[in-house]
Structure formats: structure tokens, C-alpha cells
Steps between C-alpha positions, in 0.01 A plus 500: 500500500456340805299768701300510174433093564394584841275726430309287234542210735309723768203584193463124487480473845263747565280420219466157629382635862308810420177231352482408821408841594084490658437825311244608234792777377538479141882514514496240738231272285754573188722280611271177451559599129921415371521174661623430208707767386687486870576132459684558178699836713555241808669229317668762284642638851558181676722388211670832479557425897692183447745706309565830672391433922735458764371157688716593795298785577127453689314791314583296145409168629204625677379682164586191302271266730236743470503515164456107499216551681339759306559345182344150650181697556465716195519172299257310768260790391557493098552080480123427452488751211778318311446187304709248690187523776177306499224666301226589694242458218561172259512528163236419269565372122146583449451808333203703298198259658160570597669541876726740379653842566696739354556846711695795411579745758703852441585804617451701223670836589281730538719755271538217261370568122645193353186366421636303207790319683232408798232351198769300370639324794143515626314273209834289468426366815092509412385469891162432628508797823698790480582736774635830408670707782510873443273561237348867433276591240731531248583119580084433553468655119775290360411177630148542313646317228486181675128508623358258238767231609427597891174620554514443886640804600567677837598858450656735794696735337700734709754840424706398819680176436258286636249432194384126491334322196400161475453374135366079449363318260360274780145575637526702841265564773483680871741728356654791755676781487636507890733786681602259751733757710522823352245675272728555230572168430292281342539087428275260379313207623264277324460130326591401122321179365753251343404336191360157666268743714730539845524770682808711633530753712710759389698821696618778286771690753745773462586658855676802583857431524722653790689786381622806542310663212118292573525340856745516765405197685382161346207472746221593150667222327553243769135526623343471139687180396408379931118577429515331175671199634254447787197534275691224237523288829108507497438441168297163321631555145841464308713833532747716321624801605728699271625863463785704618494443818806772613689244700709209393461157551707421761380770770396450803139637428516289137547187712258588760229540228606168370477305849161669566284469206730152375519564140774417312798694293608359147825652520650296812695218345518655141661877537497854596284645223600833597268747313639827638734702432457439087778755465695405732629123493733594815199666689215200463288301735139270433246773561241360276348171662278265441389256804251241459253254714656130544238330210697666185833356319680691318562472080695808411691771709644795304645863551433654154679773314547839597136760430687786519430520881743461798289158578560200273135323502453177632338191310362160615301208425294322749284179503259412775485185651658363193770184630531328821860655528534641892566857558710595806342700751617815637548548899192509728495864638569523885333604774762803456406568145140555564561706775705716298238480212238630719737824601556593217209512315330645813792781448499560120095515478533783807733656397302604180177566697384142442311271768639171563177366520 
């Protein structure tokens, strides 16, 4: 039992150190994902400590202190995402006006053909903008049922995972289908017209995650969400960005995207909202976001029922400029973070034949 302890209490070390790890690996970058799941295993172990260590000895004190440490940090990192923290975005108690709006975002599954479980969670929820992550034809012909309630539509259907279509009932314009970083992948960028006649900008994304099977370094993914962030930072108009994004909230490239184009994310002071694994309640983390510029409150947050895919989708109500309540405002990114920006993107867009520019 007790080399058994050490050896756990050496996983929770480890996992705690290897983050800090300046490498693009993808078994490196899979750490950033179970701080969750290795805070539960830490406490489990430091309590299981108390019973069976030896305190005379320096290797069991040593690991105990450690573990301390690491535990300190892995709940530094998950505290914002837990409701006992400040929200980032207030609440609103206005819901359904003419500054109003509802978006849906899933990943479908590409081998999905629950169609009927989707529609039903789908108009239960009745959203204005829907983004649907790995849609194929056979998903493009199915969702033809809902054109006369959306007749805005985006279509990118794809056969490798990476399909995108945008369906609204809101007017659009300067509508694009972009393949930021690699040609393969496509997101999109536009504006949708709220019912009082605003204008948002919206960014479709769904990046290439690292993994052994699609990408064995994060560097696609990390440079997208970096170009998209920089471009946010210049933008006039009200933004969302929504989609699965590959990365939880909590990395160190989710953070850096939030310091550098300063929108906000509904789920710090209200939850986790983990949308992935939907099979897998042991095995989840918030892959689906939703991030927002500082002039929108926030009505309604929801993760909806399962669609038969291994992503729950995400739901959310937004108002713009509807109270006087303050936001809080994420960190201003550093002189470091920009550097960093620029490196990478420089790296991902070369390293798929792209210019910098």
C-alpha cells in the first residue's frame, strides 16, 4: 500500500510540473486538461498520507509538502471556474429583448445520426445563431428542415471532422469562410444584426487539437485562437466567439487569448460546463466556449442534454448593453504574451506553407 501511495503521490507531482513544460508536444499540452480530475486524486492521496506515512522519515515528509504545494496550485488554476469566484460577466435579468441573443453551439459528431435527439434539444432551447461543429452532408441534408426558421445560413460541409455550419435567424453580412492555419480547416467570421439593428462580430472556430491521431504538437491550435485574438483586439463592434475550441479554459494559450483580445468568459464565477467527454463523466473538461466583448451581460447559461455525440452542446443568452451592472475585466496581456503571440503564429502559419504577412 504504501509504495502504491508513493507512486500516485509522484503522478500528482508530476502532473502539477509537467504544464510548466515550454513545449508544443501534445503529451506535454495534455496535461493542461485534468486539473480537475488530479485535484480530486491529490486530496484523495494526501488524506490517504495522514494515515499510512512515516513522518520520521524525509522522503514522506518531503512528498507530503509537495503534495501541499501541488494541490495549492491545481486549485489556484480551477478556483475561477467554480462558483464561489467573482463572475467575470454580470448577470442580466433581462431576457428575450430587442438586444437579445440566444446562441447554440455543438459539436455534432460527425458519425452522429441522431438527428431526432439533436432537433429536440435543439428547438427546446429555440436559439437565434447556431454553430454546428462537424457537420457532413448527411448533417447539411438533415438540417434542411430548419431553413424556413433560419434562412441565414453558412454552409461548409466537410467528410473529415472539420465541417462548419452556421444557421440564424438574424440578418448576416461580410460572411467568410477562413482556413486561418491549415487548409483543411475551416472557421467562420462574419457579423449578425441583433433585433434593435446592432451589429456583432462573430468567429466560428474549431482548431485542430494536439494528438496523437490529428496533431502532435498544439502549435495549429495555439496560433489560430493567437491570430483570432489579435484581430478581436482590433475590432469596433461587439464580439462573440464560440465553437470547440480543442483546449480548455484554463490553459495557458486559453488565457493568453483572453488577455490579448480582452473578451470575457461566462463560465468564471458560475462553473465548469464541461462539454466533453459526454460518455465519460470521469474523463470531462469545458471544450466548448463561448467568450464575449465587455458590452454584453449575461441572461441564461446552459449545458443541454446529451445529442447523441461525445460533446454536450452549449447554450446561452446574451443582452447588449442592457444594465449598468460592471463586468470584471480580464488581465492586460504582457509584454511577454505578445511576444509569444507573435512566435507562434509566425510558426503555425510556416509551418503549413503560410506567410506571416
Amino acid at each position: 500500500m504504501k509504495i502504491f501511495l508513493i507512486c500516485l503521490a509522484i503522478i500528482c507531482i508530476l502532473s502539477t510540473l509537467i504544464p510548466f513544460i515550454v513545449s508544443k508536444k501534445w503529451w506535454i499540452r495534455a496535461f493542461d486538461f485534468p486539473h480537475l480530475q488530479f485535484s480530486v486524486l491529490n486530496i484523495i492521496v494526501i488524506i490517504s498520507f495522514v494515515f499510512f506515512a512515516n513522518f520520521n522519515t524525509v522522503l514522506d515528509v518531503s512528498l507530503l509538502v509537495l503534495l501541499v504545494f501541488a494541490l495549492v496550485y491545481q486549485l489556484k488554476i480551477i478556483y475561477p471556474y467554480t462558483s464561489i469566484a467573482r463572475k467575470q460577466i454580470a448577470n442580466t435579468s433581462i431576457k428575450k429583448s430587442l438586444a437579445s441573443i440566444r446562441v447554440f453551439s455543438a459539436n455534432v459528431l460527425q458519425d452522429n445520426h441522431d438527428f431526432d435527439q439533436f432537433l429536440t434539444v435543439f428547438k427546446n432551447v429555440n436559439p437565434d445563431i447556431a454553430i454546428l461543429l462537424e457537420t457532413n452532408s448527411w448533417w447539411q441534408n438533415k438540417l434542411s428542415v430548419l431553413k424556413d426558421d433560419y434562412p441565414y445560413t453558412i454552409e461548409y460541409p466537410l467528410e473529415n471532422y472539420y465541417g462548419i455550419i452556421l444557421l440564424s435567424k438574424f440578418k448576416l453580412k461580410s460572411m467568410e469562410v477562413k482556413f486561418l492555419v491549415d487548409d483543411t480547416i475551416p472557421s467562420i467570421h462574419g457579423k449578425v444584426q441583433l433585433k434593435n439593428g446592432t451589429w456583432v462580430k462573430i468567429y466560428c472556430l474549431h482548431p485542430m487539437p494536439p494528438s496523437p491521431t490529428e496533431n502532435e504538437k498544439s502549435l495549429d491550435r495555439d496560433a489560430e485562437l493567437l491570430i483570432v485574438a489579435k484581430e478581436i483586439k482590433k475590432e469596433d463592434y461587439p464580439v462573440i466567439v464560440l465553437g470547440d475550441l480543442n483546449d480548455v479554459a484554463w490553459s495557458h494559450t486559453t488565457r493568453m487569448f483572453q488577455r490579448i483580445s480582452q473578451l470575457l468568459d461566462p463560465r468564471i464565477g458560475r462553473g465548469f460546463y464541461n462539454t466533453f467527454h459526454a460518455n465519460y463523466p470521469i474523463f470531462r473538461w469545458p471544450l466548448d466556449h463561448l467568450f464575449v466583448s465587455d458590452d454584453f451581460k449575461l441572461a441564461e447559461l446552459r449545458r443541454l442534454e446529451n445529442i447523441g455525440s461525445d460533446h454536450f452542446p452549449m447554450f446561452a443568452e446574451l443582452c447588449h448593453d442592457c444594465d449598468a451592472k460592471e463586468n470584471t475585466d480580464p488581465d492586460k496581456a504582457s509584454k511577454e504574451d505578445k511576444t509569444e503571440a507573435k512566435k507562434t503564429i509566425k510558426e503555425g502559419l510556416e509551418e503549413n506553407g503560410k506567410s506571416p504577412g
